[in-house]
LOLO-425656 format. One record per atom (N, C-alpha, C): x, y, z; residue in one letter. Coordinates in steps of 0.02 Angstrom, whole numbers, plus 50000, padded with zeros to 5 digits. Layout:
% residues N
XYZA;...
//
This chain:
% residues 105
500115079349183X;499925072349187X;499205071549209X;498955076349233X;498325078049260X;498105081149329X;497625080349359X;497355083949417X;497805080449443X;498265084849514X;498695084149575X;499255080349564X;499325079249479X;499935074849466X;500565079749459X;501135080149465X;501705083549426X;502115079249377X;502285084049337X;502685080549296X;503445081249320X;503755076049310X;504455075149329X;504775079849272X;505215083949287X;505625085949272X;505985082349205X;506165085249133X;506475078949095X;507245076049124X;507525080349156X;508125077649190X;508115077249244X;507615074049274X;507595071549361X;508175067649371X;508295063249315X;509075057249338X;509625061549350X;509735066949321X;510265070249313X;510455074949371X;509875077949403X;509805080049447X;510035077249510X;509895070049513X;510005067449563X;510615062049569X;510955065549518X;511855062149513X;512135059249552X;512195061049597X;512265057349657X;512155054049685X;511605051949681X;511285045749719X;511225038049674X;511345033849715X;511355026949673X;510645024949671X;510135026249741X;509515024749717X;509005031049700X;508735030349625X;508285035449592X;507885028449587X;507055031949613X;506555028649570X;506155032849594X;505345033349555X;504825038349573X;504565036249648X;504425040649687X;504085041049754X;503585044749754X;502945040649787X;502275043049810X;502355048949854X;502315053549874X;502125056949939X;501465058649942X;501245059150015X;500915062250037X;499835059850014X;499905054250012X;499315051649925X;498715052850026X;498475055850018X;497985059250074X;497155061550030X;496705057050060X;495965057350029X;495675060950095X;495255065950060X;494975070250109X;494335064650130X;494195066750222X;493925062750246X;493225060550211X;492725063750185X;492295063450174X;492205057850100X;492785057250078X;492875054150016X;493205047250015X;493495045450066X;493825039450097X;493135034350088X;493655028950090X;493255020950083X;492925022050027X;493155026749940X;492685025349900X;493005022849845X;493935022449849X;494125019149783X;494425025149772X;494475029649804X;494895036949779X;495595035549783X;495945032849845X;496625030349850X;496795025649791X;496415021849771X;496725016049743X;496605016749664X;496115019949653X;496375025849586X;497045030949572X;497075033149637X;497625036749614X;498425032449617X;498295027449658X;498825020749650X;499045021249595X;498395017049545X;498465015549482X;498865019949425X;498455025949453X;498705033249384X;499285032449395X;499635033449472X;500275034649471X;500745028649438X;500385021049438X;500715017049406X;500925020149339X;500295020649319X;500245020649229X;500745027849208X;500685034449262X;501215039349231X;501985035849241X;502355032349297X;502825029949297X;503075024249238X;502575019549230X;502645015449154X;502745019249109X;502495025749094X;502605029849054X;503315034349036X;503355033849089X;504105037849107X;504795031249112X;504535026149085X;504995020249072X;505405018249126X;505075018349193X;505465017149262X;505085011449273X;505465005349322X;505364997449336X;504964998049419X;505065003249439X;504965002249501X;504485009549535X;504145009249575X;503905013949623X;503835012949698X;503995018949747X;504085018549814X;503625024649848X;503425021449905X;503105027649944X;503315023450029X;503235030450073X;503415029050141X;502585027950172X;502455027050208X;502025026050255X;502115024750329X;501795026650378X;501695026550464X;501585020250476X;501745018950507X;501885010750522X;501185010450582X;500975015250605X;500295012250614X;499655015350582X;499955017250567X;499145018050476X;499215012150446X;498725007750473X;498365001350461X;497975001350393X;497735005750392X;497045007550334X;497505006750280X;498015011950253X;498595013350223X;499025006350196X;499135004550237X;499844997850233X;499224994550197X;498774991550217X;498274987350186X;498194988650117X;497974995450097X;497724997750048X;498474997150002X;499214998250009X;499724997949991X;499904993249968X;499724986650000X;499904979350007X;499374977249940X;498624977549956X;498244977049905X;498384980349840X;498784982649818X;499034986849784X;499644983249745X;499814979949763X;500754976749733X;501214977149793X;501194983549813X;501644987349858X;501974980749902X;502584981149916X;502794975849984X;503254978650002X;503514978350085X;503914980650119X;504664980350081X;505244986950080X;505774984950038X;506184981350109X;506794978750059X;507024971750128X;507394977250183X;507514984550184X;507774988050228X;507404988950266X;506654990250262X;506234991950300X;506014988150334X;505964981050306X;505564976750332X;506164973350400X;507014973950385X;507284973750459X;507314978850483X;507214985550477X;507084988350542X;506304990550548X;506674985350609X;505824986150662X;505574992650709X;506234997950706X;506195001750760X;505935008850736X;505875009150660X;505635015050632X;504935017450633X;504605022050632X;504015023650631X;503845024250559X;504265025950515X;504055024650445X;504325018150402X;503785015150376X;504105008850320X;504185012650268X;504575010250225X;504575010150145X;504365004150111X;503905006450061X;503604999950022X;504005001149963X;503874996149901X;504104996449840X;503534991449788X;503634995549741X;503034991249693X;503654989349635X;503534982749619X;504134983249536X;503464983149486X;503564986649441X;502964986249392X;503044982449327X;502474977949315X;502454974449256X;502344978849195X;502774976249149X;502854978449094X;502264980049064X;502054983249041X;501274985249022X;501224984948919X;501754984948895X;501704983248820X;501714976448803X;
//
């Protein structure tokens, strides 16, 4: 899919049989310091949109530290909004966001 992307597996759904919620998840989206505040995060936002549209999924999720300020901002600016589990509990150190993605055809 390109630099630091992976490709999903063609049977990721299948794999994960068990579970009622499957959708793609961000991990780990970390800009080395020197490269921060230039649009590097929010490029790779995007790509990851456009490979998930691609892969014909409605939705994308990533966790984040509930006090990485920089982060939640940049998330929020993004689509991203708290999912309604996260957003009642108050007591976690990690949120979960969720993006639903517009149809792009």
């Amino acid at each position: 899919e390109g630099p630091g992307f992976f490709p999903m597996p063609k049977d990721w759904k299948q794999r994960l049989a068990g579970s009622d919620q499957v959708w793609p998840h961000i991990t780990n989206l970390i800009v080395y310091a020197p490269f921060r505040r230039q649009g590097v995060a929010r490029i790779l936002c995007e790509a990851a949109d456009e490979i998930v549209r691609r892969w014909g999924e409605p939705e994308i999720r990533l966790t984040c530290m509930r006090n990485n300020k920089g982060a939640r901002a940049l998330y929020e600016s993004q689509g991203f909004s708290l999912t309604p589990d996260s957003a009642a509990d108050m007591g976690s150190e990690l949120l979960e966001y969720q993006k639903v993605l517009q149809d792009s055809s």
